[in-house]
N, C-alpha and C positions, 0 to 999 in steps of 0.2 A: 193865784189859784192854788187850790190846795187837792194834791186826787187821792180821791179813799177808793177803797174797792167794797164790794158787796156780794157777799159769797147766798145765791138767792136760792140755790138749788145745792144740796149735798153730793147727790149720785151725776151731779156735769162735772166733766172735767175743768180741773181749776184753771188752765190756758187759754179759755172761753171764757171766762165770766167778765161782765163788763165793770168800766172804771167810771166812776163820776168824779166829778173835778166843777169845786164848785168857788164862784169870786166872793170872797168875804165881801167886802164892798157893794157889789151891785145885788146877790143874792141869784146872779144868774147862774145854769149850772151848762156841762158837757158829758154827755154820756159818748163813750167809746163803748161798742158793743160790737157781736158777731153775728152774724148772721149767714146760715146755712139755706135757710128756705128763702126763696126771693121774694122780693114785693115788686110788683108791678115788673116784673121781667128786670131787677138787677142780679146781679151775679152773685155768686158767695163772696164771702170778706167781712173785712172788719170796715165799720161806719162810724158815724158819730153825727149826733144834732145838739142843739142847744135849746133851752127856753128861758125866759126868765120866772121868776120864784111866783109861781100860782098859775103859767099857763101852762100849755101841751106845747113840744117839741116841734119845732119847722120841719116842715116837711117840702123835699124828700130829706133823706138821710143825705148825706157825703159821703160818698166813696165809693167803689170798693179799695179798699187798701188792704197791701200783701200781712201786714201786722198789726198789734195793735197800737204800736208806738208810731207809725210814719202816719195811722189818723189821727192818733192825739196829736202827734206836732202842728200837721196841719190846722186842726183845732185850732193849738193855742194860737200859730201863726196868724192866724183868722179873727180870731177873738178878742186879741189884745188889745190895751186899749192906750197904745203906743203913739206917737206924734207922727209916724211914719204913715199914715192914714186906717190904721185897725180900727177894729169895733166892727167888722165884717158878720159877726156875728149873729 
């Protein structure tokens, strides 16, 4: 996987904006994102979902997580499509 970042809004601070990370191979992606406002009664933090390339993201999100990096890891931990039984995603 490869993570780009996506600067969507000018006037947001840049330590919020979320990172996509997306697998050449399968065309599936990860968004790592922040969220302030809750959905459905979760708490602030950084989340992350997945989809693959033409659908909408699994719902709910993952997380909340203290950064943005301990949900990307989780992510990738998740997502990988390793012998160890991944592909969680």
């Amino acid at each position: 996987m490869h993570p780009k970042t996506v600067a969507l809004d000018p006037q947001r601070c840049a330590k919020y904006e979320p990172l996509y990370d997306v697998d050449p191979s399968s065309g599936a992606t990860v968004e790592v994102f922040y969220a302030d406002r809750m959905f459905d009664g979760m708490r602030a933090g950084w989340y992350w979902w997945s989809c693959k390339s033409g659908s909408v993201p699994k719902w709910p999100p993952k997380g909340a997580f203290r950064t943005s990096y301990s949900a990307y890891r989780d992510a990738v931990s998740r997502c990988s499509d390793g012998s160890s039984g991944g592909g969680q995603c």
